[in-house]
N, C-alpha and C positions, 0 to 999 in steps of 0.2 A: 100112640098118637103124638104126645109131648117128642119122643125122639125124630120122628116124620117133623114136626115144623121145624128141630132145633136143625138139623141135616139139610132141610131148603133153606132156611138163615143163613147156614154157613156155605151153602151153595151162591146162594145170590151174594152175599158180601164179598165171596172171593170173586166170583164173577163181574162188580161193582168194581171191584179193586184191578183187574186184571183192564176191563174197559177205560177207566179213567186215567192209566200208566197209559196206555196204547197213546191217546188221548193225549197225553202228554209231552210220549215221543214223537209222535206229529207233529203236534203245536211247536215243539225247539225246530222241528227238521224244517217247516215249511212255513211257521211262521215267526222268523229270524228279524232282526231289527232292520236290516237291507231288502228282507223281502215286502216287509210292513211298509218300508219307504219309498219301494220303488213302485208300489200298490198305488199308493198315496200320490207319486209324482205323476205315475197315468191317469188317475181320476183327477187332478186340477190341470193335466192338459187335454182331459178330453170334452173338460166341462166350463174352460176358457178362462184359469190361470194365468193369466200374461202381466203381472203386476209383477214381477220378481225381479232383484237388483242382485248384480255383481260386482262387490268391491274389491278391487286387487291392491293391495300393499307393499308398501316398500317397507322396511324396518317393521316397529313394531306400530304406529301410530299414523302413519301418513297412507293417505289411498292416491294412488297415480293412475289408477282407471277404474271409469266404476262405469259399465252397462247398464241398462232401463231395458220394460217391456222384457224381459228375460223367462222363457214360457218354459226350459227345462235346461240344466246342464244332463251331458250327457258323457258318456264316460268310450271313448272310444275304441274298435274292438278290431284286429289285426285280420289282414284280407285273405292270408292262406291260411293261418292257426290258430285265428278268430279267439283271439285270447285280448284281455283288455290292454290296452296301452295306457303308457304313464301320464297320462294327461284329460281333459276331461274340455268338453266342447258345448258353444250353444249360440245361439244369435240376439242382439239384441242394439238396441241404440243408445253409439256409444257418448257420455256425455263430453264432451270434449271440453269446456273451462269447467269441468268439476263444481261446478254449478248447486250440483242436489236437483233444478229444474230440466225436462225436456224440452229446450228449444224450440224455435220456428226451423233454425237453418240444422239443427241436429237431427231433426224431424223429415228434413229435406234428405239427409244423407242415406236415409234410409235403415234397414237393419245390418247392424255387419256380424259378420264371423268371425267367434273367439277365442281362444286356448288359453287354458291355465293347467298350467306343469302341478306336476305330485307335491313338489316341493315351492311352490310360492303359497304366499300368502294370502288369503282370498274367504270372501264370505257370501254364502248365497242367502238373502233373507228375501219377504214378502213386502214391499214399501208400501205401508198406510196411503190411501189416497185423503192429501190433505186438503 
């Protein structure tokens, strides 16, 4: 009897062991820090996310365009080999005297359309509503 439970012990531990690996390799395969993020980016636009700023940089310290209302960047994807381009896209309004505030007449201009290349410098964060 004692050999009967020690043989189900080491049946289920390796069986334990063998689930939890599986488990594992899933978890890297499918759930990746891109796939987490991009999880994350369709739940705050399907649940009305639209507080997000885009500041674009020149050098290391000065912003020379920064977006409002910015609901998702989006990464652009090629039309016969639907492979991603070097650049990343999204709408939003843009502040024109760099202000930090949304306008009346910036508010007027509506949303515009806007690209930022692989290699500028650029930040997408969430603007506290103050």
């Amino acid at each position: 009897m004692i050999d009967f439970i020690k043989k189900n012990k080491l049946t289920l531990i390796i069986s334990l062991s063998l689930f939890l690996g599986v488990l594992v390799l899933i978890g890297i395969k499918f759930f990746s820090e891109e796939s987490q993020n991009s999880f994350i980016r369709k739940m705050d636009t399907t649940f009305g996310m639209k507080n997000g700023c885009v500041e674009v940089f020149f050098g290391n310290d000065k912003a020379v365009k920064r977006f409002f209302n910015v609901e998702k960047l989006s990464t652009a994807l090629g039309t016969y080999d639907d492979k991603p381009r070097p650049y990343r896209y999204g709408y939003g309004y843009y502040d024109v005297n760099l202000n930090n505030k949304l306008d009346d007449f910036e508010k007027k201009l509506g949303k515009n359309y806007f690209e930022v290349g692989d290699y500028s410098q650029y930040i997408y964060f969430v603007k506290p509503k103050i």
